[in-house]
C-alpha positions, 0 to 999 in steps of 0.5 A: 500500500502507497502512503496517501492523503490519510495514511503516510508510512514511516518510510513512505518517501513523503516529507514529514509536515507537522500540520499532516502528522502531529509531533510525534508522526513528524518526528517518527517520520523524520527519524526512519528518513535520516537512517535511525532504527525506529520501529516500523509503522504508519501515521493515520494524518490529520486528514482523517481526524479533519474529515471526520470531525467534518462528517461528523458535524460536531466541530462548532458543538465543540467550539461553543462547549470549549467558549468562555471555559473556566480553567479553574472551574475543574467541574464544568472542564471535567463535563465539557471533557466528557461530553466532547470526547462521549461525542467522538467515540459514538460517531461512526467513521465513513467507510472509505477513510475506515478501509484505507486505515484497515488496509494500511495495518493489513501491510504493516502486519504482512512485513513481519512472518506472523502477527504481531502486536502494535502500539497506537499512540495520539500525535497533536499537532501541537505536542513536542513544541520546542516552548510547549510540552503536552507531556501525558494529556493524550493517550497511547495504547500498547499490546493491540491485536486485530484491526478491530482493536486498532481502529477503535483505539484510533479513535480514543486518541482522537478523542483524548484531544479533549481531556480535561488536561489538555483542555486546562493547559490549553487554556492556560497557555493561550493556545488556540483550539482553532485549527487543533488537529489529532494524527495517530501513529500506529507502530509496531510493538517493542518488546522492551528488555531494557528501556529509559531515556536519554538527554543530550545534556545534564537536565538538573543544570543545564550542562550541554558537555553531559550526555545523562540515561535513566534506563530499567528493565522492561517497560519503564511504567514502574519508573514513572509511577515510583515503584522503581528506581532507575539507573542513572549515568552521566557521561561525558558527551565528546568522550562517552566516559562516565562521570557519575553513576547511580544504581537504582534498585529495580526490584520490579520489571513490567514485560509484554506476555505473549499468551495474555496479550498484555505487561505483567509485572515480575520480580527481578532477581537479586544478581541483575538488581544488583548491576547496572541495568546496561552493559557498557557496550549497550551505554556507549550505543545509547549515548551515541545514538543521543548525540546523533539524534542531537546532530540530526535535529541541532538541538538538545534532545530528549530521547526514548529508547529500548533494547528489544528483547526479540532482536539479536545484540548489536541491532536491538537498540531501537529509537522510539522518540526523539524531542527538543529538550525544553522542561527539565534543563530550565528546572533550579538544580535544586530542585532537581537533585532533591528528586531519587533515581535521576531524569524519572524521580522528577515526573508524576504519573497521571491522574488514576482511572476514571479521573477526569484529566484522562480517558477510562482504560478499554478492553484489549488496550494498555493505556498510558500517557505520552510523555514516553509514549510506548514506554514510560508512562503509567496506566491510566 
């Protein structure tokens, strides 16, 4: 299948544009073009969200709902939230724009020599803004199985442009809802041995020299949510030499189980609690794929990574995302030192279920924030 108007493949060939793919389709796009090893996937654009709302005739509802809104009125944001977003998912999608999204995973999934599981995660063409950051208020769901799973996951994430969150930051922030668009990036799923992140500077102070991972076993939620503490290594960015490390405890690891279709949880044993979470050679390959993501995009980013635990050593270490550093350089180094665990102890895992700042989870999906997208957000 050839990218067109509403589906636009990772390695399609066409220019990536912010206003057809949102920050995350564009970045993921960009990435796969410069060479960088991103797991393969497809970008529904933000043709398809437009048409659809279009079709759907709720847009200027949405603008009146969305008039004169009290973002410190948390009860009226919360049913203007759920009023908007019970309208988006109760509206069927036209059948031609449906059948070139199901088309469109049929050939993702025929790349690979048996099924496998993808990842939907929301793309806003406002998100990962170089003075903007939408961190955990739209959804990413992980471990989906079937187009059925898949297309109405898409459209929660259409929806999730609406939570009481994004409402709120919106509004706070002076940013119109006047042209606001949703693309959905529907990837394949990394089975993460090792995950984190990796900044192309020292975010406690701002020191471009550093190059600073957090990195754990698994699927990063549990570092998010504070159950674990993660690895933290600092190095230095011309020689890749280790200036500091601390080890976190990772007690704990969330990994995909194949059979149940979902993460679980599972203790780590003593011997790998007790090590660094990465050996060296894994390290250097991190950082370096950090510093050439900051030479590819001339700023200093903020990188998510993995290990896939399905790929031989040597080629396993896969890009998920790669955004401008912008929240946690500008945070007072005392602030950021006091937190445990490095870059993770800093951020809040997001309201729990049925909160109004996110969307109830469904069947068939693992949902999460995000800020990390596939990996590093808890479940909401």
């Amino acid at each position: 299948m050839q990218s067109n108007e509403y589906i636009q493949f990772f390695d399609g060939g066409i220019e990536p544009k912010l206003e057809n793919l949102g920050g995350k389709g564009a970045s993921l796009v960009t990435m796969t073009s410069a060479g960088m090893p991103v797991p393969p996937g497809f970008v529904v654009t933000t043709a398809q969200f437009d048409a659809f709302m279009h079709e759907a005739g709720i847009t200027a509802k949405i603008n009146q709902l969305l008039e004169d809104l009290d973002a410190t009125d948390m009860n009226q944001v919360d049913e203007v939230s759920a009023a908007i977003r019970e309208d988006i998912c109760s509206r069927p999608v036209p059948q031609a724009m449906r059948e070139l999204t199901v088309d469109a995973y049929e050939s993702l999934i025929n790349r690979f020599d048996t099924p496998v599981p993808v990842a939907v995660r929301s793309s806003a063409t406002a998100e990962d803004l170089p003075d903007a950051s939408f961190a955990g208020q739209q959804d990413t769901y992980l471990w989906l199985d079937g187009v059925k799973a898949v297309t109405e996951h898409i459209r929660q994430c259409w929806a999730s442009l609406y939570t009481s969150r994004a409402i709120i930051y919106r509004l706070k922030n002076s940013i119109p809802d006047e042209g606001l668009s949703m693309a959905v990036v529907v990837q394949k799923m990394v089975n993460s041995r090792v995950s984190g992140v990796a900044i192309t500077m020292d975010p406690t102070n701002g020191d471009r020299s550093k190059i600073t991972i957090d990195s754990s076993y698994g699927v990063g939620e549990m570092v998010v949510s504070g159950q674990v503490t993660p690895d933290n290594i600092v190095l230095d960015k011309v020689t890749l030499a280790v200036v500091t490390e601390h080890l976190g405890d990772k007690h704990a690891e969330l990994v995909p189980d194949a059979g149940a279709k979902r993460l679980i949880e599972r203790e780590v044993d003593a011997e790998r609690r007790s090590r660094r979470s990465l050996t060296d050679a894994e390290l250097t390959a991190v950082a370096q794929m950090a510093k050439r993501a900051e030479k590819h995009y001339k700023c200093p980013q903020d990188i998510e990574w993995a290990l896939d635990g399905d790929l031989p050593d040597g080629g396993n270490l896969l890009l998920l995302q790669s955004r401008p550093e912008t929240v946690h350089s500008s945070k007072p180094a005392a602030q950021a030192t006091a937190t445990t665990g490095g870059y993770f102890g800093g951020l809040s895992a997001p309201a729990p279920s049925g909160s109004a700042s996110g969307s109830a989870p469904s069947p068939g999906g693992f949902s999460l924030g995000s800020i990390t997208a596939s990996l590093l957000k808890p479940s909401v």
